[in-house]
N, C-alpha and C positions, 0 to 999 in steps of 0.2 A: 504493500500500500504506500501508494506518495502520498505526502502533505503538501498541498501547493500554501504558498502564504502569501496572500492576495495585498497587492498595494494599492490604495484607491489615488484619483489625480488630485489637484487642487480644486479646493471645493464643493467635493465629491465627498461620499461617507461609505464606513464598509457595508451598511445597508443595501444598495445599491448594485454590489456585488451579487448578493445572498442565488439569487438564481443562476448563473454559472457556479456558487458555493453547491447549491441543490442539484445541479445537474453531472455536479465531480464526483458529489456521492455515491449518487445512483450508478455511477461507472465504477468504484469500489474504492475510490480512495477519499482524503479526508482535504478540509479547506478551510482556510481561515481568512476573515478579512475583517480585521479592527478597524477601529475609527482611531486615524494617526492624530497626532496631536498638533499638528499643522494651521489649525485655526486658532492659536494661541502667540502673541508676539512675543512670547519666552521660550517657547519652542526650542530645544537646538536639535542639530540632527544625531546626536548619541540618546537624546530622548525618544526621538523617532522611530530610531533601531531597537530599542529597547521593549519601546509597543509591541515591535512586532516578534522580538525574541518569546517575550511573556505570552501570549498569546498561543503559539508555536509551543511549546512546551519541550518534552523533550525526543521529540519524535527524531529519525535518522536521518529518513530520507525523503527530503526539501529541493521544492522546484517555486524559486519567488518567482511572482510576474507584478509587472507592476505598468499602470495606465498613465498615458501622458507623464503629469508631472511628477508620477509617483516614481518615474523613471532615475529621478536623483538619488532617488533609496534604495534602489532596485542594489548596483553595486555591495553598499554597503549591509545590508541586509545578506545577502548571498555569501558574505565574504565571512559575515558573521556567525550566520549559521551552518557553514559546511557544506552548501547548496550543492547540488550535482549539475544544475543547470539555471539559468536565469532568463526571462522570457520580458522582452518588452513587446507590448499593446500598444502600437501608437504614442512609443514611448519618448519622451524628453532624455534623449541621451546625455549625459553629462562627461565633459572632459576633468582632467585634475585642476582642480583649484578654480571652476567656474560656480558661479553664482547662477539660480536660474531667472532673476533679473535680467541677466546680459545673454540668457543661451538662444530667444530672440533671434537678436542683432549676429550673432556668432557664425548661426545656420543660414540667416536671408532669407526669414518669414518675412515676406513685406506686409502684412495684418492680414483683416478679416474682415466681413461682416458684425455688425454690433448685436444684433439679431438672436439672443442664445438658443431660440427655438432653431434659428437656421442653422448656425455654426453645430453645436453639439446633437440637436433632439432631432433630424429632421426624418429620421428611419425609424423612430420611437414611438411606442404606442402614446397615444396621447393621454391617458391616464397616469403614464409613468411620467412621462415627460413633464407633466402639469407637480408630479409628485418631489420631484430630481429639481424641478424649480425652486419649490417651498422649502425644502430640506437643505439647503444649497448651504454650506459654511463659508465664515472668512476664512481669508486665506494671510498668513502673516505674514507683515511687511518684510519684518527683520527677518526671517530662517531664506528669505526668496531676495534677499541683499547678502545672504551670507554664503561665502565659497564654502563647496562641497568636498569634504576630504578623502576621493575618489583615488585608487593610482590609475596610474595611464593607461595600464591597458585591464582589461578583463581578468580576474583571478578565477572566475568559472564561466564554464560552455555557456556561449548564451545567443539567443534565438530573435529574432521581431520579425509582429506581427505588423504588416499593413493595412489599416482598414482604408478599402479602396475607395469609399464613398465619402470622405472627412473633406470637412468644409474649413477647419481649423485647422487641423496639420496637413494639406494637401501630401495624398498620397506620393508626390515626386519628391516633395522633402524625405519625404520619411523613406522616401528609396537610398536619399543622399547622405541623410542621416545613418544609417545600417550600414551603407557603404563604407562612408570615412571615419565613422567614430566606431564602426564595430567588427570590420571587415567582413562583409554579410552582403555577397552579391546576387543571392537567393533569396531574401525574406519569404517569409510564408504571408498568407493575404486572407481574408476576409471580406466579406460583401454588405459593407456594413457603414456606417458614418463614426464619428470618433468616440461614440460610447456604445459598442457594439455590447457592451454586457449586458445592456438595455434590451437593444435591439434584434443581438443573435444570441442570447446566451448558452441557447445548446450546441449552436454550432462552435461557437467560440470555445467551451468546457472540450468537447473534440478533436477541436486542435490542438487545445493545452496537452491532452492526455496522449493526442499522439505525438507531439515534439518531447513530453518524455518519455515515452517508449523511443523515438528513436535516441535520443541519449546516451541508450545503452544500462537505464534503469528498469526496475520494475514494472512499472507503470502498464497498466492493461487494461483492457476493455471486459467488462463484464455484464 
């Protein structure tokens, strides 16, 4: 049995998760997805990793994924707990010593839409999407001004996911992004806009479950 330990993005909660959490189960392994402590301006990021170690408990074998901005933990999380593999969603890749303030400007997002229903919700039921509104957390100034203590490159195997429908992270970023930050000229893809846990959650919990199968862990379908 894997434990994946689910990273939500900014402004996101692990609520939100819970149906790709219920859809891992049913496939025989276990899931967790805390609510990081990221909407607090005291936040730091060993607090963050901490969330998620606690949570995690003392299970062996760990595959984090982590969404958008949860992407800056992704590393440090992984590194922390032994991880066999690490899996970004659409994920905010982080280099050593960036801030995700400036990671932006870094990559050559030239913006978005202001629109959150268009940017994030627009493949989401509208029940959820209305829900994902209300439930929405701050995000804090200082932890998202403060450099991330990342090394340079990867300490575990790690994977991204493209969600090919994203109005916020256009899919040709995040091809560019996997390319030069994570050498990954394969990404795997999804059909889906950039909160596919909404939108695809079973199919998304099936990819997760097969990029750790192919890993070379446990991880199986049942």
């Amino acid at each position: 049995m894997t434990t994946f330990a689910i990273l939500h993005g900014s402004g996101d909660g692990g609520w939100a998760w819970q149906r790709v959490c219920d859809a891992l189960r049913t496939r025989g392994h276990e899931a967790v997805a805390p609510d990081l402590p990221t909407d607090r301006d005291d936040a730091t990021w060993a607090e963050c990793v901490d969330t998620v170690a606690d949570a995690v408990g003392p299970a062996g074998d760990v595959v984090v994924v982590g969404h958008s901005g949860g992407g800056f933990l992704v590393p440090l999380v992984a590194d922390r707990l032994g991880a066999r593999l690490q899996v970004h969603v659409a994920g905010m890749v982080p280099t050593a010593g960036e801030a995700p303030n400036d990671w932006f400007a870094h990559v050559g997002w030239s913006g978005a839409a202001a629109d959150p229903m268009v940017l994030f919700y627009e493949d989401v039921p509208a029940d959820l999407a209305a829900e994902a509104m209300v439930r929405e957390r701050p995000t804090s100034e200082r932890l998202a001004a403060t450099p991330c203590p990342v090394p340079d490159l990867p300490s575990v195997p790690v994977r991204y996911v493209v969600t090919a429908r994203d109005r916020f992270l256009p899919p040709a970023l995040q091809r560019r992004v996997a390319a030069d930050r994570l050498d990954i000229s394969d990404p795997d893809e999804i059909d889906a806009g950039h909160c596919a846990h909404l939108s695809r959650p079973e199919e998304l919990a099936e990819l997760l479950v097969a990029s750790a199968r192919r890993s070379g862990g446990p991880a199986h379908h049942q």
